[in-house]
C-alpha positions in Angstrom: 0.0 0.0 0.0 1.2 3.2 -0.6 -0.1 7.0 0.6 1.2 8.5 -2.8 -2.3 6.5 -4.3 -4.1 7.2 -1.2 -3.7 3.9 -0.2 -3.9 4.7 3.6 -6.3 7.2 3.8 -8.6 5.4 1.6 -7.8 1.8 4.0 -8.6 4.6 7.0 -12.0 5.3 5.4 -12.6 1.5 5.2 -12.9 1.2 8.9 -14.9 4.4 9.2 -11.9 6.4 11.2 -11.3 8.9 7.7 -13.2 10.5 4.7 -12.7 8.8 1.4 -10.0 10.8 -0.7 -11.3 12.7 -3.2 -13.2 11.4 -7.0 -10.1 11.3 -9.2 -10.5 12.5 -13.2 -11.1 9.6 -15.4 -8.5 9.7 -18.6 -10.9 8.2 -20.4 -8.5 8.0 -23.2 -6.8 4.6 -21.6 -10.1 3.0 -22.5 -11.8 4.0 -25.4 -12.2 6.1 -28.3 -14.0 9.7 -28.5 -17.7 9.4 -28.3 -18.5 9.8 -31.8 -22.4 11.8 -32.5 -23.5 8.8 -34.3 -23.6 6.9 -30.7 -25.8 9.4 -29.4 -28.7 7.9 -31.1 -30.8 4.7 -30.2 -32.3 2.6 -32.9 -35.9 2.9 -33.3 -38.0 0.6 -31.7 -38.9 -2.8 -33.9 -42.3 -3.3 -32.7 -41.8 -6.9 -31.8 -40.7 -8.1 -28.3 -39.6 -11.0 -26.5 -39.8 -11.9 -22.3 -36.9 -12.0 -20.3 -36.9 -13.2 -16.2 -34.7 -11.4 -13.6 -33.6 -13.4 -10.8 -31.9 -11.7 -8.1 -30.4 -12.3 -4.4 -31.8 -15.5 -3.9 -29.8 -16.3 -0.3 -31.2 -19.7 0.3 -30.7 -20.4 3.5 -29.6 -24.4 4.0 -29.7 -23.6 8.0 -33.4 -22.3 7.9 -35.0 -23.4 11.5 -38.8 -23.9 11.6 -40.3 -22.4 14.8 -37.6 -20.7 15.0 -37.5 -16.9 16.6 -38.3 -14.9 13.2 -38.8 -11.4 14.6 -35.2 -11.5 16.4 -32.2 -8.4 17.5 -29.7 -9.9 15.1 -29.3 -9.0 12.0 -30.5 -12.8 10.2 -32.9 -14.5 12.3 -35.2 -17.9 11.6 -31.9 -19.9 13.2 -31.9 -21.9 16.5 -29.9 -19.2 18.2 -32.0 -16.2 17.1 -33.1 -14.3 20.1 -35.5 -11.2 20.7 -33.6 -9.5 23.0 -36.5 -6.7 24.1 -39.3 -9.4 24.4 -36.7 -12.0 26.2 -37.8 -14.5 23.4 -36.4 -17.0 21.9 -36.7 -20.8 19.9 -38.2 -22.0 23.1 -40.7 -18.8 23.0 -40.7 -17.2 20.0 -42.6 -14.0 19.5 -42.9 -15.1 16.0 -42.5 -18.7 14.7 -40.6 -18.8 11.5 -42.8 -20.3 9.3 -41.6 -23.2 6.5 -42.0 -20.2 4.1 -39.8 -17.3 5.7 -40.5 -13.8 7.2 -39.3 -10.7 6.5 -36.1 -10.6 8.7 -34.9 -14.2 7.4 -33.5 -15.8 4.0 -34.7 -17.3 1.6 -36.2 -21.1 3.0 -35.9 -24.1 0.1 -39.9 -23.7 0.7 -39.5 -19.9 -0.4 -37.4 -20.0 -2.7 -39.0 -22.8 -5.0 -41.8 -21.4 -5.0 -40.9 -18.2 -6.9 -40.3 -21.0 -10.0 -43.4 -22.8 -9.0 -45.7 -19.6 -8.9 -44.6 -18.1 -12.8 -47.3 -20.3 -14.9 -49.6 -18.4 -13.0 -48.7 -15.4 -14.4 -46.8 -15.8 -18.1 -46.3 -18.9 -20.4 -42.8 -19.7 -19.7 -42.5 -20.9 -22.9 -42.5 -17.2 -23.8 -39.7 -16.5 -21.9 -36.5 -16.4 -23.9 -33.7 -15.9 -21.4 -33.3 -15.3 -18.1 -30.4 -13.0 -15.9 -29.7 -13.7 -12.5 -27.6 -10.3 -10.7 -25.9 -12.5 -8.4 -26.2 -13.3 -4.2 -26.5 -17.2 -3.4 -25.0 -17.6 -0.5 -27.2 -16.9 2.9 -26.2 -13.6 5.3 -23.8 -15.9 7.5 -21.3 -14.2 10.0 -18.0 -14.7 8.5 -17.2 -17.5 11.2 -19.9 -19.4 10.0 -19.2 -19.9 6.3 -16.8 -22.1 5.0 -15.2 -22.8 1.2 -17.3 -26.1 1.3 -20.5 -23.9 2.5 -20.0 -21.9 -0.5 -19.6 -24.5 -2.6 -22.6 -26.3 -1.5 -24.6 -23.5 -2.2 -23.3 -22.3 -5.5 -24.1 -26.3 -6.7 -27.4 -26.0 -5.0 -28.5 -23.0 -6.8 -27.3 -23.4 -10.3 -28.6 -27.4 -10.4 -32.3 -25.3 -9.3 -31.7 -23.0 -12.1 -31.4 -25.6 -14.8 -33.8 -28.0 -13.4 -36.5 -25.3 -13.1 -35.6 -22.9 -15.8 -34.7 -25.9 -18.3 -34.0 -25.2 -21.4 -34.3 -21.0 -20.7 -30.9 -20.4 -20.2 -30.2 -17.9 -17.8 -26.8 -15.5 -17.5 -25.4 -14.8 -14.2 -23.2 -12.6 -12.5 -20.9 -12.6 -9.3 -22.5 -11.4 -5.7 -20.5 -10.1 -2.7 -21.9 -13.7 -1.2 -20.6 -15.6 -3.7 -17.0 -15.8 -2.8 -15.2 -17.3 0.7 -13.9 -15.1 2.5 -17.2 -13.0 1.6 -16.9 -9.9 -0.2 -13.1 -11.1 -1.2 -11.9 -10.7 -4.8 -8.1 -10.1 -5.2 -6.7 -8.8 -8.5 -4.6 -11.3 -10.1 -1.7 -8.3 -9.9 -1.5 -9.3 -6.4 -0.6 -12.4 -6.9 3.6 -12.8 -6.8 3.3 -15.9 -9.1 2.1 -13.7 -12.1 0.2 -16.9 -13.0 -3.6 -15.6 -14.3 -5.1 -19.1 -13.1 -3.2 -19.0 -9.8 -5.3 -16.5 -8.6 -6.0 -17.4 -4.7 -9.4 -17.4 -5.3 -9.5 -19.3 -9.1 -11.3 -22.5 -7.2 -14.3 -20.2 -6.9 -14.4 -19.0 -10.8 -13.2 -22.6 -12.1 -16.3 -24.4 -10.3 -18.8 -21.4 -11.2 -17.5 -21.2 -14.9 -18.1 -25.0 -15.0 -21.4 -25.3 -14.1 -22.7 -22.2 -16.4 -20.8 -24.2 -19.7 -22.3 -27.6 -18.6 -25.8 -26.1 -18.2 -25.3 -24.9 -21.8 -24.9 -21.0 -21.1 -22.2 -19.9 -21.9 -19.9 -21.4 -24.4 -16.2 -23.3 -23.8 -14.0 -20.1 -24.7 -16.0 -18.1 -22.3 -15.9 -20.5 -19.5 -12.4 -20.5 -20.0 -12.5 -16.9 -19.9 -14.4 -16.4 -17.1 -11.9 -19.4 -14.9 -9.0 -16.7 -15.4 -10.5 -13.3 -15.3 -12.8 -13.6 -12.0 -16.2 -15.1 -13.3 -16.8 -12.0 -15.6 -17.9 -12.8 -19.7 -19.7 -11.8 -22.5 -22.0 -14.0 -24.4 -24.1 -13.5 -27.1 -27.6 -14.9 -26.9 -29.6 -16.6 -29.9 -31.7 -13.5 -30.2 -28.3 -11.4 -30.9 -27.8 -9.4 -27.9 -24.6 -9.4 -26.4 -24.7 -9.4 -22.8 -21.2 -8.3 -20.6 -21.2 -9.6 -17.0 -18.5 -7.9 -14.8 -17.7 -8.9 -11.4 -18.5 -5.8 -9.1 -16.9 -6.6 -5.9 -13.6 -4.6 -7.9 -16.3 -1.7 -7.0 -17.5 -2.9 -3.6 -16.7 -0.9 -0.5 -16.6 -4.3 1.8 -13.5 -5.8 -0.7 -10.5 -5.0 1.0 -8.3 -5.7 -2.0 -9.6 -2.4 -3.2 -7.5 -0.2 -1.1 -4.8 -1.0 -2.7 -3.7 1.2 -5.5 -6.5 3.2 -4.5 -6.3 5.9 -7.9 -6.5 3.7 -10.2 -9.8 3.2 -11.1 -9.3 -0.5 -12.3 -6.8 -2.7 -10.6 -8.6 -5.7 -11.8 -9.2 -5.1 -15.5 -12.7 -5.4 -14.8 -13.5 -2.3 -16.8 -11.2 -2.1 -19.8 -12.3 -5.9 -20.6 -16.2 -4.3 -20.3 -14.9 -1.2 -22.6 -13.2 -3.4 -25.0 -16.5 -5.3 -25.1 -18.3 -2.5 -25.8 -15.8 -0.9 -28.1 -16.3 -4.4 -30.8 -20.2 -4.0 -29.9 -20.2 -0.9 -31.3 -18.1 -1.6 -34.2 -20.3 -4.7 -35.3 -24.0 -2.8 -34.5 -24.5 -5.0 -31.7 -26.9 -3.8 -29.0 -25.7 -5.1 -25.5 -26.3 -5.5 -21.8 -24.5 -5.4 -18.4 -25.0 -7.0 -15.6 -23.8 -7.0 -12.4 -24.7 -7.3 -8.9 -23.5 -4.4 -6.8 -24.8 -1.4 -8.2 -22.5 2.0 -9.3 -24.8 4.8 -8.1 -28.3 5.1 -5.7 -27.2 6.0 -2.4 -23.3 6.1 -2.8 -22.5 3.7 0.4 -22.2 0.8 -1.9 -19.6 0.9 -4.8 -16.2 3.1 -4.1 -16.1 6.4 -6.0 -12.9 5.9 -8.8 -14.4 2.4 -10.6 -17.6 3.7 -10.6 -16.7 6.9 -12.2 -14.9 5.4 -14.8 -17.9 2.7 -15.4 -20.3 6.1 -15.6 -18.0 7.2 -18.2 -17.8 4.2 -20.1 -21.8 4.0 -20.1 -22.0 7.3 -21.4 -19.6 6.7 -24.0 -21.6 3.8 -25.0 -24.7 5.2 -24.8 -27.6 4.9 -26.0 -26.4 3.7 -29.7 -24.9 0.4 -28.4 -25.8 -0.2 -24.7 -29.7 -1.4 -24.4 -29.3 -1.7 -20.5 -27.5 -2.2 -17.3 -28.9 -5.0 -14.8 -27.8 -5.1 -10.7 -29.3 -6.2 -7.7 -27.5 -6.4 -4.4 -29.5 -3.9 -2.3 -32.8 -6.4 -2.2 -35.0 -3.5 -3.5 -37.1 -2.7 -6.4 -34.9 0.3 -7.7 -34.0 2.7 -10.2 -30.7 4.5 -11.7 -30.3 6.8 -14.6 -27.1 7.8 -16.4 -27.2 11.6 -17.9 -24.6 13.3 -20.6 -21.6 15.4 -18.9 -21.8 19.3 -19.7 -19.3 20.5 -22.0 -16.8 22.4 -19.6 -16.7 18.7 -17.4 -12.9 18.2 -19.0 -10.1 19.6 -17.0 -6.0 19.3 -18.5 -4.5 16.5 -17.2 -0.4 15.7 -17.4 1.1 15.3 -21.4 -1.8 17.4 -23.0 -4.4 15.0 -21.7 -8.0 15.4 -20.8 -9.0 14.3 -17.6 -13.0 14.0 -17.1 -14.3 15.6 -14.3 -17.2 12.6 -13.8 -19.0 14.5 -11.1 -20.2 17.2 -13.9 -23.3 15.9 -15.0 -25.9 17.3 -17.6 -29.0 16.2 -15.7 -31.1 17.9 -19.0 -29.5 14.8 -21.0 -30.3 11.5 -19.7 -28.9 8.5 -21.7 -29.3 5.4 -20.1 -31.0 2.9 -17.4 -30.2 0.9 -14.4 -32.5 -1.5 -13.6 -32.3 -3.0 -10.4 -33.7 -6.3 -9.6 -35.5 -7.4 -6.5 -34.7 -10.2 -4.3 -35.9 -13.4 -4.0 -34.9 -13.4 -0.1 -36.8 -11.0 2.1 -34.1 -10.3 4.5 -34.1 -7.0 5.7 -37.7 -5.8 6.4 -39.2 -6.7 2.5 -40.6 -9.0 0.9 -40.0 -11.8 -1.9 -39.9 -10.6 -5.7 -39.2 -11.0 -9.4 -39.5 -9.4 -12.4 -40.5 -10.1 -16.2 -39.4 -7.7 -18.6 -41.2 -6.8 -22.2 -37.8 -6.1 -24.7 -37.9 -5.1 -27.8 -36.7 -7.7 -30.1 -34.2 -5.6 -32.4 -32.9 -3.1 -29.9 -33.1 -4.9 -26.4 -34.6 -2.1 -24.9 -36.7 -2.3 -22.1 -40.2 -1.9 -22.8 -42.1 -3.4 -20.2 -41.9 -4.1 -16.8 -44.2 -6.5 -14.5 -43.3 -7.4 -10.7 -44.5 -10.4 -9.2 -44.3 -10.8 -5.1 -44.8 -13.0 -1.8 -45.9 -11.2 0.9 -43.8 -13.1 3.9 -45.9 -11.0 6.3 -48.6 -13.3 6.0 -46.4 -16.9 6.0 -48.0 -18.1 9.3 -51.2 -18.6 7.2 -50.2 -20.2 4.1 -50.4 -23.7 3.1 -48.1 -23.5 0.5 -46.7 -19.7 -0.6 -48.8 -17.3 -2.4 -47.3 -15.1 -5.0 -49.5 -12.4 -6.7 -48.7 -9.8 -9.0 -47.6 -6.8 -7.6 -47.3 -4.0 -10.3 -46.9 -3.4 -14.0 -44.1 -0.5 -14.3 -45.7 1.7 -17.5 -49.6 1.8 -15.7 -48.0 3.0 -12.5 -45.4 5.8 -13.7 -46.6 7.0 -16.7 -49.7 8.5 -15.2 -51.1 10.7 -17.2 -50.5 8.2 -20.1 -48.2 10.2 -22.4 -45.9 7.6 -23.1 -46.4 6.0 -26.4 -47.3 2.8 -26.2 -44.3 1.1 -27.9 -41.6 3.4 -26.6 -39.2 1.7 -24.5 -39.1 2.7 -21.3 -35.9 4.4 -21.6 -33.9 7.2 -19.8 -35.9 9.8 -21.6 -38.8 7.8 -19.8 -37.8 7.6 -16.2 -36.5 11.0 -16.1 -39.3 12.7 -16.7 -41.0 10.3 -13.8 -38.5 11.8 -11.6 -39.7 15.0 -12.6 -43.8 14.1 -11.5 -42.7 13.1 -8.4 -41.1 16.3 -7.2 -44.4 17.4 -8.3 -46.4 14.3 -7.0 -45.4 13.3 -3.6 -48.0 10.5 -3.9 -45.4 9.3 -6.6 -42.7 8.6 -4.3 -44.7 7.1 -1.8 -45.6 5.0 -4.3 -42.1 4.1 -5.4 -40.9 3.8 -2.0 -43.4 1.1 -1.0 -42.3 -1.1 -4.1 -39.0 -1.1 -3.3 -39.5 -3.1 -0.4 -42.0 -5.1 -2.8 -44.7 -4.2 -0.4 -43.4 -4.5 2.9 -45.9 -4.1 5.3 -42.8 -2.3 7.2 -42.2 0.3 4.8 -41.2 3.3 6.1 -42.9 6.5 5.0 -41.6 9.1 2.6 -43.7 11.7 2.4 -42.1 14.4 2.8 -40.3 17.3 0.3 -37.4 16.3 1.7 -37.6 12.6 1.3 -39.2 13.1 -2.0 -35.5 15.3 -2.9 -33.2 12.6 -1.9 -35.3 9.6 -3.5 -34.5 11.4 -7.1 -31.1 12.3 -6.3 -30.4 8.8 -5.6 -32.6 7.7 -9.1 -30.4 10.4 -11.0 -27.0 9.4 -9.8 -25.2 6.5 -11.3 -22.1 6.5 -9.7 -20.5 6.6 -5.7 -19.3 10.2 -6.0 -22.9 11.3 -7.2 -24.9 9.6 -4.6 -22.7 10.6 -1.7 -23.8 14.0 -2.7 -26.9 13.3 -2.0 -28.9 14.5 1.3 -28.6 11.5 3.1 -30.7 12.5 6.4 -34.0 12.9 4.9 -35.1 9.4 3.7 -37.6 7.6 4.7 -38.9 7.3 8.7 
């Protein structure tokens, strides 16, 4: 570690005893071309569209204890050990037995968690449904004592054998989680490792036994697989439909990795985002439309992915967009949530050293937005929400979002159920576009979301709305009904990247 890259300051801030250091300027040069005016156009809608699932932050919990205290003090409860603390309760006394099908403070039980598979005929043909994207999260919210390599492992197989057994022959395309690595969080850049050797990395067992189950299930190919062993899990894939989708392994972003600190300035250690550039870069070249996904997200609140990668991934996204990037997938925060990426004003480059430009990231034209986060809702309910997924309308040309339906269990009601019982929760274009402007084949783009931002500065009952589908319709949301909470739920819509959400109001959300 070094202080000349901020090293120690930066390790400082990790423990909460120092600010971060300061955004750096992205030399955007390192990683791609100038944005050329032709990419600041989207192609026009085809008319046709196909289904795709998003799976997220599924969690299942192998350790699940029926009867169980569910409503415990600890931070993951529906275990043996779980106590309530202010009501003296306990497994002997619980306040609330943890039913077979979960509660809102506990992972994902087997019971749970098949059911969101079981539950989709009700709503959609899955034989309409082309592909599917998981953003990542198997493993359940263990303290780090608890989990073990062969507890990981377990899991991973678990989960992916569900996948292909329920999704069968829907492939689906993953993407790393903070859970899914021992120790969690943990992804070291292959840099660090003296041998040099790219498949020596100290945590290659991980990526080798992922990587292997995606090419036996049939999806991804060899050369990806092969890819993905040596260069942490991440690939690009192109689907039968044509869309190329780039998965990138966030935890190079993730405040909790502690492999991060080092070499603190530069914005990727890893790799991580030149491969996702380069990606992009031949996308472009070819007229390929494509997606990202990942699990942590960039932006929102700020408290999640460290300011320098995510800068440089804002500015590769608005490089690449709209003309070649159709979306950008996370999950991570177990919420129903939204992020938009805007242009940068014209004075946002500042001289760097050797007659370089350096872009000032933090300089955003919030009059120009170009591009959509989308992220997913979890399959656990841990902390306070419920159970969720979502089916997305896409146009069949451009991969653009044009439809958005959510489907929930509401864990609340557990003790009565039989078997689980999923209902549909919302349909994204009745709810927002409410005075029905839209048209009705327009994706529902940027352009779209941004001016829903705008009605809810107007229309508090907006974000109220919003806020309670976050938590998928928790019947512990807190309220947000205020101007103040209204302000800080948009900044954290309009701000794809660390530095943008930290400048946020971060006092006035919901209470």
């Amino acid at each position: 570690m070094s202080a000349a890259t901020g090293d120690l300051q930066a390790f400082c801030a990790y423990y909460d005893a120092c600010d971060l250091p300061d955004t750096i300027a992205i030399d955007e040069s390192q990683y791609f071309s100038p944005k050329p005016s032709s990419a600041n156009v989207a192609p026009d809608p085809s008319g046709e569209n196909i289904n795709v699932l998003h799976l997220s932050d599924w969690h299942l919990d192998p350790r699940y204890d029926i009867g169980s205290e569910a409503n415990c003090s600890q931070y993951l409860c529906c275990r043996p050990y779980a106590t309530n603390t202010d009501l003296d309760t306990d497994i002997e006394d619980p306040s609330i037995p943890a039913s077979r099908f979960g509660y809102l403070y506990c992972d994902s039980p087997p019971d749970l968690a098949l059911s969101s598979f079981a539950s989709m005929p009700d709503f959609f043909n899955m034989s309409s449904v082309s592909f599917g994207i998981f953003t990542g999260d198997i493993v359940s919210h263990d303290n780090g004592d608890q989990l073990s390599r062969a507890y990981v492992e377990y899991e991973e197989k678990v989960t992916y054998e569900t996948f292909k057994a329920e999704m069968r022959n829907v492939p689906v395309y993953p993407t790393l989680g903070n859970h899914d690595s021992f120790p969690e969080a943990y992804n070291t850049q292959n840099e660090l490792d003296p041998s040099k050797n790219l498949s020596s990395n100290a945590l290659s067992w991980n990526y080798d036994l992922l990587s292997s189950m995606w090419q036996t299930d049939g999806w991804v190919t060899a050369s990806e697989a092969n890819y993905a062993k040596t260069h942490y899990g991440a690939y690009a894939h192109t689907t039968a439909q044509g869309l190329r989708i780039i998965s990138i392994n966030t935890d190079f972003w993730y405040v909790d990795n502690i492999f991060n600190y080092w070499n603190f300035t530069n914005p990727d250690t890893s790799g991580i985002l030149k491969f996702l550039a380069d990606e992009l870069s031949a996308c472009e070249a070819a007229g390929q439309r494509a997606w990202i996904i990942g699990h942590v997200l960039s932006g929102y609140s700020g408290t999640n992915a460290l300011p320098n990668p995510s800068a440089l991934f804002y500015s590769i996204v608005r490089r690449f967009s709209p003309a070649t990037i159709a979306g950008i997938f996370f999950g991570h925060t177990h919420e129903d949530q939204l992020q938009i990426f805007y242009d940068y004003l014209p004075d946002s480059t500042v001289a760097g050293k050797n007659s370089t430009s350096l872009r000032n990231t933090t300089l955003v034209d919030y009059s120009k937005p170009l591009q959509m986060g989308f992220v997913g809702p979890s399959i656990t309910p841990l902390t306070g929400y419920n159970a969720g997924y979502q089916l997305y309308q896409v146009d069949a040309k451009t991969f653009s979002v044009t439809g958005i339906q959510t489907y929930f269990a509401n864990v609340s009601d557990s003790l009565n159920w039989h078997t689980p019982v999923w209902d549909f929760e919302y349909d994204a274009r009745e709810t927002y576009d409410v005075n029905g402007t839209w048209p009705a084949g327009a994706p529902l783009n940027a352009t779209f979301w941004d001016g829903v931002t705008y009605n809810m500065l107007r229309n508090h009952s907006l974000v109220e709305r919003y806020n309670f589908l976050e938590t998928k319709s928790s019947v512990v949301t807190k309220s947000c009904n205020t101007a103040a909470c209204a302000e800080q739920k948009v900044c954290y819509i309009r701000s794809g990247s660390a530095a943008l959400g930290r400048a946020c109001p971060q006092s006035n959300g919901p209470s």
